[in-house]
Every structure is written in C-alpha cells, then in structure tokens.
N, C-alpha and C positions, 0 to 999 in steps of 0.2 A: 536514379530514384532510390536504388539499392543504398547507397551509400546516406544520403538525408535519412531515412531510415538509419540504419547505424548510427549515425549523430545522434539522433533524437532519445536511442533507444540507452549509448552511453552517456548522456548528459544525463539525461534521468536517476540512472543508476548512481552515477557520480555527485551526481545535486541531487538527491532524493525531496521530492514536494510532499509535506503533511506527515513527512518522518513525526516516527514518536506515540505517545500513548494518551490517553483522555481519560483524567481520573476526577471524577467518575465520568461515566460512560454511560449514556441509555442505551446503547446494542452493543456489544463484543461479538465478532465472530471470532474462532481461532482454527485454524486447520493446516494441514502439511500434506507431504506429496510423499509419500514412502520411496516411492522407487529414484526420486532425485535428494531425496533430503530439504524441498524445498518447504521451510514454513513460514507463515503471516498470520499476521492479527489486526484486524478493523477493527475501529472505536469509531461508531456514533455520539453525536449529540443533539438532538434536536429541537428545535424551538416549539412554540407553546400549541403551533398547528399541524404538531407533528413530523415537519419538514423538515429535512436534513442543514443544520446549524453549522457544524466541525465536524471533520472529519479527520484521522489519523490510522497510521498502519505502522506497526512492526514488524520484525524478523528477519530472516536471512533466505537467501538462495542464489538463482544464477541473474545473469543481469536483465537476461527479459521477462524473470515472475519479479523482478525487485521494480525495474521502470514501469512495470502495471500495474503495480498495486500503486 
C-alpha cells in the first residue's frame, strides 16, 4: 500500500494537475512554510453562483506540498 502511495504522490509532483496561475482570479490565496521553504498560490474562479469554476496553484517545495496542492 506503501508503495501506490509513492506512485501517486510522485506522479503528481511530476505531472502536476491545474499547474499555473488565473488571471484574473476571484480569490488568490498566497502563503509559505518558513521553516521548509515551502510556498503556493491558489487561484479561484468562480461561476455566477459562486461555485468553484477553475482552479489553479503555483509555487515551489518538496514533493508532497507540490502533489497536494
């Protein structure tokens, strides 16, 4: 189980899903991890009932804050 796990979590990292930025954007989060260096940025879009349209993330770190975001 260990190992599927690891697959999943370097496929991720390596094929990154919704890479990228949304400009413009109706929400931007941006925040980082001081103590790893880990930072991301979330970009919403949302349709006209407020629900989540597109989504997209930026940034850098190690490979299980990159395959979860």
């Amino acid at each position: 189980m260990d190992d599927m796990y690891r697959e999943v979590i370097l496929d991720h990292y390596k094929n990154p899903r919704n890479f990228g930025t949304l400009d413009p954007a109706d929400i931007s989060y941006e925040d980082d991890n001081p103590l790893c260096g880990d930072r991301i940025r979330i970009d919403l879009r949302l349709d006209e009932n407020q629900r989540v349209k597109e989504v997209a993330f930026s940034g850098h770190g190690c490979a299980i804050s990159q395959a979860s975001a």
